[in-house]
C-alpha positions as CSV (number, residue, x, y, z in Angstrom):
1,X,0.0,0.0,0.0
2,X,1.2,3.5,-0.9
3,X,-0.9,6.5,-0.5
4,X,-1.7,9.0,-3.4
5,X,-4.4,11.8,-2.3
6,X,-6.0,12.6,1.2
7,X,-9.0,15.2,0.0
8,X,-12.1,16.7,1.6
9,X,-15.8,17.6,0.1
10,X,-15.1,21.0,1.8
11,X,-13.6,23.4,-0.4
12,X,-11.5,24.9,2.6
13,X,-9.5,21.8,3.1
14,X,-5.9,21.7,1.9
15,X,-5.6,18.8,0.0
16,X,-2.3,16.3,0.7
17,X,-0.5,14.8,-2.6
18,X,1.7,11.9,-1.7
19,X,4.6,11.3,-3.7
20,X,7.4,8.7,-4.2
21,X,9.6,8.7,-1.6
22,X,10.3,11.0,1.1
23,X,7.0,13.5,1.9
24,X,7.2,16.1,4.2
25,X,4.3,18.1,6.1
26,X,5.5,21.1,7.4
27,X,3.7,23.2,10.2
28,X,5.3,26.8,10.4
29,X,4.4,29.5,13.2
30,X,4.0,33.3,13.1
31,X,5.3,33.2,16.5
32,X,8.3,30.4,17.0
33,X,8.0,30.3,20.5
34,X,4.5,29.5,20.6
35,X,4.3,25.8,21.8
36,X,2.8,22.9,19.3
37,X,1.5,19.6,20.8
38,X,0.3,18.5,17.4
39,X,-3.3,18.4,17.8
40,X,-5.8,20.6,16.3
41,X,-6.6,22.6,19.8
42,X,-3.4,24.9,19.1
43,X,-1.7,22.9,16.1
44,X,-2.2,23.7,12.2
45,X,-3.2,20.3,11.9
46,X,0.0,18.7,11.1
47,X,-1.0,15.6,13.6
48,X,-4.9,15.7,11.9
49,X,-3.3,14.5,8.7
50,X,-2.2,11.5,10.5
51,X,-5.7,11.1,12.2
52,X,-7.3,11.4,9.1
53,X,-5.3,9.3,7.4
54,X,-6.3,6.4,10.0
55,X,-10.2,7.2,9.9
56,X,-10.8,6.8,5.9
57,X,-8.2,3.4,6.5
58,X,-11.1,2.2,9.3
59,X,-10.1,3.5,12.4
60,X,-12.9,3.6,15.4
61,X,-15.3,5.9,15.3
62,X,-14.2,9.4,15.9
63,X,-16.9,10.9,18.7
64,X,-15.8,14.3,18.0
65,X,-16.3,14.6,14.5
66,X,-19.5,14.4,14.9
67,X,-19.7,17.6,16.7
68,X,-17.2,19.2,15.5
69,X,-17.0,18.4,11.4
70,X,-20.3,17.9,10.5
71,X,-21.7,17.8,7.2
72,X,-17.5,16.7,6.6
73,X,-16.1,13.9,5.1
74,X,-12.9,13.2,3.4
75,X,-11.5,11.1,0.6
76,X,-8.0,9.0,1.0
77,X,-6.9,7.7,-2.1
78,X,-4.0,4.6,-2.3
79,X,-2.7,2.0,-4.2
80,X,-1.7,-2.0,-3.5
81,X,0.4,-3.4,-6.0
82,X,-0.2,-1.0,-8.2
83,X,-3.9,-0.8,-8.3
84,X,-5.6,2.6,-7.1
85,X,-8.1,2.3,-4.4
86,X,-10.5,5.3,-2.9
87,X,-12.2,4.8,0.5
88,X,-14.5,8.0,1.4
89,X,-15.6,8.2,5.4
90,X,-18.3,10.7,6.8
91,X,-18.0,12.2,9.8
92,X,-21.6,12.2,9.8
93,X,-22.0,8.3,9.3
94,X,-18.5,6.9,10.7
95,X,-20.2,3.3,10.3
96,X,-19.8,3.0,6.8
97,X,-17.6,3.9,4.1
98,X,-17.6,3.9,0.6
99,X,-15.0,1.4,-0.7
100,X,-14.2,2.3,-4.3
101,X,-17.8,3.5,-5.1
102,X,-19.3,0.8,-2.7
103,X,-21.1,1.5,0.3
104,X,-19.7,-1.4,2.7
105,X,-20.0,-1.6,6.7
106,X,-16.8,-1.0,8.4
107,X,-16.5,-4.5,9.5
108,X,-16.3,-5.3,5.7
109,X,-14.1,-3.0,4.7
110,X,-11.5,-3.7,7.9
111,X,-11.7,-7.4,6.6
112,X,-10.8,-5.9,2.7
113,X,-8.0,-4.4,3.8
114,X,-6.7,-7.4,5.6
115,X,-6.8,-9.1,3.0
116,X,-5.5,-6.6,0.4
117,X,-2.5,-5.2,2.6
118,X,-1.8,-8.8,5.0
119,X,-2.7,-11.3,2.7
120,X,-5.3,-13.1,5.7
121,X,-8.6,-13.6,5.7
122,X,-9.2,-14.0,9.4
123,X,-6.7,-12.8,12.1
124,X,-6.8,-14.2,15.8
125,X,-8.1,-12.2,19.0
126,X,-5.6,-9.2,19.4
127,X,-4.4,-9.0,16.0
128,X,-6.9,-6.7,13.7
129,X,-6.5,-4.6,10.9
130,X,-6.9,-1.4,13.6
131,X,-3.6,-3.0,15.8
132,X,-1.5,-3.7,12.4
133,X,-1.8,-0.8,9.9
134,X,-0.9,1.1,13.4
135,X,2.3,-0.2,13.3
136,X,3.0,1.9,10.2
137,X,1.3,4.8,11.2
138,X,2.1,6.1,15.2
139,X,-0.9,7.8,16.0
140,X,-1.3,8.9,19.5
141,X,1.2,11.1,21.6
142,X,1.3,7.4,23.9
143,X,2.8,5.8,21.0
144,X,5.8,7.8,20.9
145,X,7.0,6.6,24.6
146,X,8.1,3.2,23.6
147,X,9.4,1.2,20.7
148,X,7.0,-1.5,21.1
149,X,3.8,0.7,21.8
150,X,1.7,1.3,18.7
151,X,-2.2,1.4,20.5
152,X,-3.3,3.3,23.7
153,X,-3.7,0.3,26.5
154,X,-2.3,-2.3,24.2
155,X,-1.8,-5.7,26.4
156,X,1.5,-6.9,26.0
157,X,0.4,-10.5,24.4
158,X,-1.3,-8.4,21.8
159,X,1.8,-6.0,21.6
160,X,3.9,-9.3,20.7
161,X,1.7,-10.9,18.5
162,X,1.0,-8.0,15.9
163,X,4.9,-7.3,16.3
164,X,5.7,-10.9,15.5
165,X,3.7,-11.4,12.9
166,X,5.5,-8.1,11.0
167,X,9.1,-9.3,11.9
168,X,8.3,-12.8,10.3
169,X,7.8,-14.9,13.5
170,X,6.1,-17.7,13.8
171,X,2.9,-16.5,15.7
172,X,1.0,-19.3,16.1
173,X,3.4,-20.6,19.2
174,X,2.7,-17.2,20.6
175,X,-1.2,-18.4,20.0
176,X,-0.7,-21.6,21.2
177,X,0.9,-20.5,24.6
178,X,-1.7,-17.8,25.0
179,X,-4.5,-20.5,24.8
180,X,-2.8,-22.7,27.4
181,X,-2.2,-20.3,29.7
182,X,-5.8,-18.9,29.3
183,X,-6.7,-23.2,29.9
184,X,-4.1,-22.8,33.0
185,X,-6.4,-19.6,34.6
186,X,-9.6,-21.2,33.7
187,X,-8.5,-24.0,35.0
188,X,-6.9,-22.7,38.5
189,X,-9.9,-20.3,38.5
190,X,-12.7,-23.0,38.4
191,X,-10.8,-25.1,40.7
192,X,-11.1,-22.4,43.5
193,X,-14.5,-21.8,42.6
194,X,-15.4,-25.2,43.3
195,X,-13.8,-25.9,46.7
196,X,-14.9,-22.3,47.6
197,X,-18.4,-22.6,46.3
198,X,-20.5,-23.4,49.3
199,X,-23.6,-24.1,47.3
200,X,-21.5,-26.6,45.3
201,X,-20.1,-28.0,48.6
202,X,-23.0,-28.6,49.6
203,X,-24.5,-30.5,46.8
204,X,-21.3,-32.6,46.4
205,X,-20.8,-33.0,49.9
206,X,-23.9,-31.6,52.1
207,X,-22.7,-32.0,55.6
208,X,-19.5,-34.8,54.6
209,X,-16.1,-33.9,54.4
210,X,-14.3,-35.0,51.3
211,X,-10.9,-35.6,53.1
212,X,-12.6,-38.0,55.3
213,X,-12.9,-41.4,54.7
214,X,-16.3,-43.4,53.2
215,X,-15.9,-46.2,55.5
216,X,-18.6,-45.2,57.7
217,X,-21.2,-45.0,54.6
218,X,-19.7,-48.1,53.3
219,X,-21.2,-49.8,56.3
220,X,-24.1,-48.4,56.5
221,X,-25.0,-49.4,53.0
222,X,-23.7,-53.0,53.2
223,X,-26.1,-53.6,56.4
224,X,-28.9,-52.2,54.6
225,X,-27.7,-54.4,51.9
226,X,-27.5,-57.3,54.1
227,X,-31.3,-56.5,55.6
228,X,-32.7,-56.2,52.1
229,X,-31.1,-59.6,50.8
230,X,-33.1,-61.1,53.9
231,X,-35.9,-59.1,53.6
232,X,-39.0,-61.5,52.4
233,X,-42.3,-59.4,51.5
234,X,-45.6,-60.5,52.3
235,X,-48.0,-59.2,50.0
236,X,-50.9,-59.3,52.4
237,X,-49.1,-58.7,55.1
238,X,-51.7,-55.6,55.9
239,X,-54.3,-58.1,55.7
240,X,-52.8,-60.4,58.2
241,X,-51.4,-57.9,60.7
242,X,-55.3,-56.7,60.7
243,X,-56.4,-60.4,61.5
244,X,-54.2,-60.3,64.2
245,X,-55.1,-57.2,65.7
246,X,-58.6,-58.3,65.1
247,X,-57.6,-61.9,67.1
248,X,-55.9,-60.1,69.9
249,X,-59.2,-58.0,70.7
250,X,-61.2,-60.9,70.5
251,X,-59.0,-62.4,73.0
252,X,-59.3,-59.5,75.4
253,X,-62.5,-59.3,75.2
254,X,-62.7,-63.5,76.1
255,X,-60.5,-62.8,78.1
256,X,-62.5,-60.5,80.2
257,X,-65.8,-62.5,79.9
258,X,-63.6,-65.4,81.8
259,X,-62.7,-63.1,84.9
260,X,-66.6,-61.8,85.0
261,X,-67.1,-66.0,84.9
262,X,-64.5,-66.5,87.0
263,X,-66.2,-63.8,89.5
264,X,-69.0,-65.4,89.4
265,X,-68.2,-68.9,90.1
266,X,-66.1,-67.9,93.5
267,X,-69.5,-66.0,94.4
268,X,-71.4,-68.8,93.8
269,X,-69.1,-71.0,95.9
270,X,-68.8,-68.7,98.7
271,X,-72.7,-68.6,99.1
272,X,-73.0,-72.5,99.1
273,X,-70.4,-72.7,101.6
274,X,-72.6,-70.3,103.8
275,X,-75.0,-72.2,106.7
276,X,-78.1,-70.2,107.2
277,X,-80.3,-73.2,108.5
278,X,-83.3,-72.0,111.1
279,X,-85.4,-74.4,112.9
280,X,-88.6,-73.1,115.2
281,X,-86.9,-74.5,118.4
282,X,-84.7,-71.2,117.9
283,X,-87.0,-68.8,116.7
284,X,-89.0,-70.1,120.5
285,X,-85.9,-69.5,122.8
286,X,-85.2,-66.4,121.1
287,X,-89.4,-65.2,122.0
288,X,-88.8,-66.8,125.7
289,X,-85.3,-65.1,126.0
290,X,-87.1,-61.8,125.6
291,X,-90.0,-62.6,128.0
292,X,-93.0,-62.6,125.3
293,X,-95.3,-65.3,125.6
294,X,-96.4,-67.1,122.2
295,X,-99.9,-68.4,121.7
296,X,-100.3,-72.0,120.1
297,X,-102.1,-71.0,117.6
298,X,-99.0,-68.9,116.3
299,X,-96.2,-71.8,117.5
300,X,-98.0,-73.8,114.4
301,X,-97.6,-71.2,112.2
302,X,-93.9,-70.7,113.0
303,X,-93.3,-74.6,112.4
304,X,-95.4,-74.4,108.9
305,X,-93.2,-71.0,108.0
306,X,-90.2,-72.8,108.9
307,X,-90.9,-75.7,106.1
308,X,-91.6,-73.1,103.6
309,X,-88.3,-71.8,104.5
310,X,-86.5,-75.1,104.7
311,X,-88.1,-75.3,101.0
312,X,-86.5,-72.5,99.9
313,X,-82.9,-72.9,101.0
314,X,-82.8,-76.7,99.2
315,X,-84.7,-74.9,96.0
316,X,-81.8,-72.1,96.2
317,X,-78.9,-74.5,96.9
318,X,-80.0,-76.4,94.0
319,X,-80.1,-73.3,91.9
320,X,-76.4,-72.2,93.0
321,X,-75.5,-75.4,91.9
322,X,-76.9,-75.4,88.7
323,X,-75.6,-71.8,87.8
324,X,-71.9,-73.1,89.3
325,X,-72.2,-76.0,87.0
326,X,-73.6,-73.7,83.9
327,X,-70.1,-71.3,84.9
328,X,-67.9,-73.9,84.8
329,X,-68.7,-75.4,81.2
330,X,-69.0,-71.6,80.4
331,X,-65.6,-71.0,81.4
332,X,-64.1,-74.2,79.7
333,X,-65.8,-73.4,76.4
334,X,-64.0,-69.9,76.3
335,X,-60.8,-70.8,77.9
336,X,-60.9,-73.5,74.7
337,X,-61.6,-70.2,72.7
338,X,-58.6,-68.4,74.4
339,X,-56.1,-71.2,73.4
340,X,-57.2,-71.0,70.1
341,X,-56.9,-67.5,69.2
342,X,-53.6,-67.7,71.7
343,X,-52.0,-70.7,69.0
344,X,-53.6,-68.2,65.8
345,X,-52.4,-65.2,66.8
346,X,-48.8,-67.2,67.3
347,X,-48.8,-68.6,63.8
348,X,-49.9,-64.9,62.6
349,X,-46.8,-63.0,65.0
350,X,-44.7,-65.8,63.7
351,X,-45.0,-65.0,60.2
352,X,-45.0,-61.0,60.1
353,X,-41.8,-61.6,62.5
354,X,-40.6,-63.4,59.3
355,X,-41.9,-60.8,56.9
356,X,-42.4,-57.3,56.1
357,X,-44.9,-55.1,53.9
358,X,-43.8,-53.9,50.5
359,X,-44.0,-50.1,51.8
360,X,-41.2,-51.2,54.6
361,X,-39.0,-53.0,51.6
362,X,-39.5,-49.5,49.6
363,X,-38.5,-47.3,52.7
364,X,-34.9,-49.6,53.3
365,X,-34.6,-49.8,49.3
366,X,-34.7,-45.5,49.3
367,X,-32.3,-45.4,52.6
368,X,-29.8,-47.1,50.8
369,X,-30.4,-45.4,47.6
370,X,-29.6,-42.1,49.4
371,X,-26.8,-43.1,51.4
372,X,-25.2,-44.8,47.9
373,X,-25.9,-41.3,46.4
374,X,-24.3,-39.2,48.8
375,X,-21.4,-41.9,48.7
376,X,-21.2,-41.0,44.9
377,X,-21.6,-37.4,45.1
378,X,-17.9,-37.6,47.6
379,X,-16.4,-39.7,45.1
380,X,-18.0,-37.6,42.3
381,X,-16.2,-34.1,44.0
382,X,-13.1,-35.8,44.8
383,X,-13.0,-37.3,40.8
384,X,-13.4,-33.2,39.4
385,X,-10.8,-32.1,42.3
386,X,-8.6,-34.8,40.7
387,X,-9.4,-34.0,37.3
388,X,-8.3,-30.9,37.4
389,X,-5.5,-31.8,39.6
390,X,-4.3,-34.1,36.8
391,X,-4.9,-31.0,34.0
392,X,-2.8,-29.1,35.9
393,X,0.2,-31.9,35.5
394,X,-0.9,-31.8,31.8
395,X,-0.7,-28.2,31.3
396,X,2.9,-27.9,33.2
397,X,4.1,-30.9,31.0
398,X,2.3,-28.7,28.0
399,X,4.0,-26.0,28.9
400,X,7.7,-27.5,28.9
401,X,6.6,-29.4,25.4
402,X,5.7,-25.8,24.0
403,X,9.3,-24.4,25.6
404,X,11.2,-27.1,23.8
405,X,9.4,-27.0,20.6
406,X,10.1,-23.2,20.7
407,X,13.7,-23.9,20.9
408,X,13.7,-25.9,18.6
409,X,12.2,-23.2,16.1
410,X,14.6,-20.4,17.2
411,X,17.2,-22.9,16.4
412,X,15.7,-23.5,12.4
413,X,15.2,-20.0,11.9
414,X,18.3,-18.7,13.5
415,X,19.5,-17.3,9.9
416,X,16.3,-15.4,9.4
417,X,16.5,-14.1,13.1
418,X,20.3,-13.3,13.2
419,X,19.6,-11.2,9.5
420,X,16.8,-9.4,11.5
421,X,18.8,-8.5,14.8
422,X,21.7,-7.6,12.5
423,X,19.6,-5.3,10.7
424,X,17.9,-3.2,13.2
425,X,22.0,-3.0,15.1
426,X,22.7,-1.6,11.7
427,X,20.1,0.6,11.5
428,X,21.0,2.1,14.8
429,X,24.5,2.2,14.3
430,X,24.0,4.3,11.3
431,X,22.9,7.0,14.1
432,X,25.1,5.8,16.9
433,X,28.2,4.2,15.4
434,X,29.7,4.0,19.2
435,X,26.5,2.9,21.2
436,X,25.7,-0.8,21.7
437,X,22.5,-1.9,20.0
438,X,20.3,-4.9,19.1
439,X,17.1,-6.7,19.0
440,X,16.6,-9.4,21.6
441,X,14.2,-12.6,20.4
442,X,14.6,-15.1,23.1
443,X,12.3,-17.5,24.1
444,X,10.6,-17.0,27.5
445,X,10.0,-20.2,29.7
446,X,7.8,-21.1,32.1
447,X,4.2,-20.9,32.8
448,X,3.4,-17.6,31.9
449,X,1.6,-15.9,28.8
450,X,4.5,-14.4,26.8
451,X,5.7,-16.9,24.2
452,X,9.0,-14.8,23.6
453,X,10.4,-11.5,24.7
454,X,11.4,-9.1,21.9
455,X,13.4,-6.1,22.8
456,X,15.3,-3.5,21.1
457,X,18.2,-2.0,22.9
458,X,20.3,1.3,22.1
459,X,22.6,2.0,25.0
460,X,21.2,4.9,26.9
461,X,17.5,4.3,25.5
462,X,16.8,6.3,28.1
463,X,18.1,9.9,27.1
464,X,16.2,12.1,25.0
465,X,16.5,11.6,21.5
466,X,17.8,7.7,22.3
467,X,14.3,6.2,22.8
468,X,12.9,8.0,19.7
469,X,15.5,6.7,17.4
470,X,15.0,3.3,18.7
471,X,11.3,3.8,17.6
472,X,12.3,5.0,14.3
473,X,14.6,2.2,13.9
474,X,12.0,-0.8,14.9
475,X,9.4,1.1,12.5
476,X,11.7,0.9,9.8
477,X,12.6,-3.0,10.4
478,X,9.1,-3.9,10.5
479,X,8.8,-1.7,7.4
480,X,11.8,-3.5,5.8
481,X,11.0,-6.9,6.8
482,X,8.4,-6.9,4.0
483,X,5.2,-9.5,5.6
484,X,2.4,-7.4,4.3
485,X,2.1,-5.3,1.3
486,X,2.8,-1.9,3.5
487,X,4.9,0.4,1.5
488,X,4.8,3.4,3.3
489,X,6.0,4.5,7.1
490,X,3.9,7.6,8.6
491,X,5.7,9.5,11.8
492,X,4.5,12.6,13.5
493,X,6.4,15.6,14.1
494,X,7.0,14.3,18.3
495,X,9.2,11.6,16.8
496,X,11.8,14.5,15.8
497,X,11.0,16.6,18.7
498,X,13.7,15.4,21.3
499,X,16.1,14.4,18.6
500,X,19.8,15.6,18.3
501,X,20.0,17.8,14.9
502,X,22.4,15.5,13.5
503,X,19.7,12.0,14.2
504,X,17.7,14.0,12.5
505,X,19.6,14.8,9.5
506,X,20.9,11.1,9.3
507,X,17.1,10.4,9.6
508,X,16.0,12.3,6.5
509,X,19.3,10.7,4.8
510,X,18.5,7.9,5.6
511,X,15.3,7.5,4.3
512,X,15.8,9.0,1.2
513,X,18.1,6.8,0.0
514,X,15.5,3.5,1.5
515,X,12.9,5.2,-0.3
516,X,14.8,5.2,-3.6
517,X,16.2,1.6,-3.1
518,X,13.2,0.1,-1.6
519,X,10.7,2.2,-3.5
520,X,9.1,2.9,0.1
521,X,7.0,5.9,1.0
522,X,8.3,8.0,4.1
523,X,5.6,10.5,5.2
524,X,6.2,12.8,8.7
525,X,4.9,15.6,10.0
526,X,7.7,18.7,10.9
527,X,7.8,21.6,12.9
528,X,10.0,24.6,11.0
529,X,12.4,24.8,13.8
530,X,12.8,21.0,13.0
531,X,14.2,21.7,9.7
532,X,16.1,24.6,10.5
533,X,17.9,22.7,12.9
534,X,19.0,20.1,10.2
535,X,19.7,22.7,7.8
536,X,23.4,23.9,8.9
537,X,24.3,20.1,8.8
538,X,23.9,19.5,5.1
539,X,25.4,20.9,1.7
540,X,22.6,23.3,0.2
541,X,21.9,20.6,-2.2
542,X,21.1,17.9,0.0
543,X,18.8,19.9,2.0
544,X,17.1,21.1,-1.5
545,X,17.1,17.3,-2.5
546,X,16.0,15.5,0.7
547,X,14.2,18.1,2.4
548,X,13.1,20.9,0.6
549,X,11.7,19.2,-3.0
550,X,10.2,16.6,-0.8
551,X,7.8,19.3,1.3
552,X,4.1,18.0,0.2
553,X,2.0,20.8,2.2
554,X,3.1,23.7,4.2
555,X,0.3,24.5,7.2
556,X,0.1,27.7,8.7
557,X,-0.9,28.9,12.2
558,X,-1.1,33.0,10.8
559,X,-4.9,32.1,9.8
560,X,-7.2,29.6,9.9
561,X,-7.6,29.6,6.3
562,X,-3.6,28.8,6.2
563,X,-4.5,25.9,8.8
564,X,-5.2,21.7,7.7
565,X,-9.3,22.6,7.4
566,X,-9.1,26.0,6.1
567,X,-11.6,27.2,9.3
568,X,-10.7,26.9,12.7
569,X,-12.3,23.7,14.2
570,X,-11.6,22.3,17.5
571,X,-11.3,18.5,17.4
572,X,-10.3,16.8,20.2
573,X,-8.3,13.4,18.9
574,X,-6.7,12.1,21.9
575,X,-9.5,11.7,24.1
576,X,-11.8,9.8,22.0
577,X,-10.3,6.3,20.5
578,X,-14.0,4.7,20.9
579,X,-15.0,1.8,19.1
């Protein structure tokens, strides 16, 4: 991809013709000391070029545009392998663009581009046509801080697989090291949940501990076992145990006739054994004892009242006996009943002893169902805690599989690697011939989420003007390393900002002659005081060669007419990267 036109449907706008080669966008001041941060708030829209560049190429939506620029839109025209490509973006509708005439969803037209500029269809999680193309156009003021940091809040697995994928490294061990390590958290994760889980202790466990033993449910269920095997079922056995109920009652209630019988023959007895003979002899003394004299007349009386009497005790004696004798075969007849309902109700105990009802089989059959179920829900609890247990051996034996077979692939590409580390130490040395530099690609062990660590090193990264040359220097060996169908490298103006004059004029150099050689496209933003820094460090024409034919648009802060838009618009770009 090279880039030939960046236009607007507002007359106002200052169009941007790309070139072969080096292109320059140069901001100038009508007051040098006045600070420029490069975005639109105080800038002349050097930095908007960049932005704008990224929104008609799909960046996320914009949420200031619409605000700010509407009615706008703007046109970016470019070329892939020599075939010329427009993509046209509204502020207005940031959704959709119009793809060469086409209307398409932004979705669509991201996946287009993928496949026009990376040659893939279908990129993993953390590697998207938004996280590439960045690494060939620094956006944000955050991606000038470090070499490796192309997206605001960019992970660092995503930082290494978009940057692996560029240099030529095999990024599918990166993949495959992310997804175990992602098994290892879900894994550790669900593990915790689950002895932590009290509802899930609870169903597995209820009130058991699963570091103690089973023995004690074991026995349980084998007596219940044992019972059941014994266990016979009568299937009347209701039935019977009502007979005998019914049996015993009668039996009471015989049994209670024979103590009223019983009652009746010792009465009986007792009143035959009692004398209560009276002759007339005694009923005299008893007149004569008291004095009273008793005519004959009533003497015979007496005597025939006294053989009535005598009547009546033999009638009554031979009544008693009669009602003893009617007891007695009474009481034999139910004592005979008594002994038989004893012997049935015998026989009936005998049997239900021996048996039980199908209700009582069902009840011991359900005990031991529950007490086998809580002895599998243990052994269930204890089989996931030693499931994942075992997956946890897997993924550390996973894990030292992955680090040997990624030694072994940093050993077969060695050649490819060595050429890349040699060529970024070249690239810096070309701007610090005495400082030790190279890129690091070592293979990073363990169980962690980084497949390898890739590092570039100038010494003294850390001074001003050190770090941003390393940038430049990574930029340009992803550049030169030639994956995808990028042909161009875009840099804003803070790239140069802490730069020595002389980096910067081996900079320029430097990418002049790439551009020539390589048939790249090298487009940057610059402040004036930039160039007239370099200026006194090249031959006139050098700096009329490298830097002055190759200025594409001059933006002015005298005006807003002389500004990027034309009008003065405030757009805020930093603070609104929303998707």
């Amino acid at each position: 991809m090279k880039l030939i036109s960046l236009t607007s449907n507002m007359p106002s706008f200052h169009s941007v013709i790309f070139k072969e080669g080096v292109n320059i966008i140069l901001g100038k001041q009508a007051s040098p000391t006045k600070g420029n941060d490069g975005n639109t708030y105080n800038g002349v829209g050097k930095s908007f070029t960049i932005h704008l560049i990224h929104f008609c190429l799909g960046s996320n939506k914009i949420g200031s545009f619409e605000s700010s620029l509407s009615n706008w839109s703007f046109t970016l025209k470019f070329s892939i392998d020599g075939k010329v490509y427009t993509s046209t973006r509204h502020a207005d509708e940031q959704n959709n663009l119009i793809f060469c005439g086409e209307k398409i969803p932004l979705k669509t037209f991201r996946a287009k581009l993928l496949s026009l500029c990376f040659n893939i269809e279908e990129t993993p999680n953390y590697m998207t046509w938004n996280t590439l193309f960045s690494r060939f156009a620094r956006r944000y003021r955050s991606s000038y801080i470090n070499f490796d940091t192309f997206v605001p809040k960019e992970t660092d697995y995503s930082k290494l697989l978009n940057n692996a994928y560029l240099l030529g490294i095999d990024y599918d061990l990166i993949i495959k090291k992310r997804n175990l390590r992602d098994k290892q958290d879900s894994a550790n994760k669900t593990e915790k949940a689950i002895k932590k889980d009290p509802v899930f202790k609870q169903y597995y466990l209820g009130k058991h501990d699963a570091d103690i033993d089973v023995t004690e449910l074991n026995y349980k269920i084998n007596q219940l076992q044992s019972e059941l095997n014994s266990f016979k079922v009568s299937s009347n056995y209701h039935e019977l145990e009502k007979e005998a109920n019914d049996k015993s009652f009668s039996k009471k209630k015989l049994e209670n006739k024979r103590s009223l019988i019983n009652s009746n023959i010792k009465n009986i007895t007792i009143s035959l054994n009692q004398s209560i003979d009276v002759n007339s002899d005694q009923l005299l003394n008893v007149y004569k004892t008291a004095n009273v004299e008793i005519p004959d007349m009533i003497k015979e009386r007496i005597d025939n009242v006294m053989d009535f009497h005598n009547e009546l005790l033999k009638s009554r004696e031979i009544r008693l006996k009669k009602e003893l004798q009617k007891n007695n075969i009474h009481l034999s007849s139910i004592e005979n009943q008594i002994k038989e309902l004893g012997e049935e109700m015998d026989r009936l105990l005998s049997y239900l002893n021996s048996h039980g009802a199908l209700e009582e089989y069902l009840a011991l059959t359900e005990q031991l169902s529950s007490l086998e179920h809580e002895k599998n829900r243990i052994n269930d609890y204890k089989k996931i805690l030693k499931t994942y247990q075992e997956t946890r051996l897997d993924i550390k034996a996973d894990f030292i599989s992955q680090d040997k077979e990624s030694d072994t692939y940093l050993e077969e590409q060695s050649d490819y690697l060595d050429r890349l580390k040699e060529s970024f130490r070249s690239l810096s040395k070309r701007f610090y011939p005495k400082k030790s530099s190279g890129l690091i690609i070592k293979n990073n062990l363990g169980e962690n989420l980084l497949r390898f660590n890739i590092d570039a090193r100038i010494e003294d990264d850390s001074s001003d003007g050190v770090n941003e040359v390393k940038i430049f220097c990574f930029d340009l060996l992803i550049l030169l390393s030639k994956v995808s169908n990028m042909r161009f490298l875009i840099h804003d103006s803070r790239l140069l900002a802490n730069m020595d004059p002389r980096q910067r004029e081996i900079l320029f150099r430097l990418m002049n002659e790439y551009t020539e050689t390589k048939e790249f496209q090298y487009i940057c933003t610059v402040n004036e005081d930039t160039l007239q820094s370099i200026e006194p460090l090249m031959k006139k024409n050098d700096y009329e060669e490298i830097i002055e034919k190759n200025i594409v648009l001059e933006l002015n802060d005298d005006s807003p007419e002389s500004k990027l838009l034309g009008v003065q618009v405030d757009v805020d770009l930093e603070g609104n990267n929303k998707k």
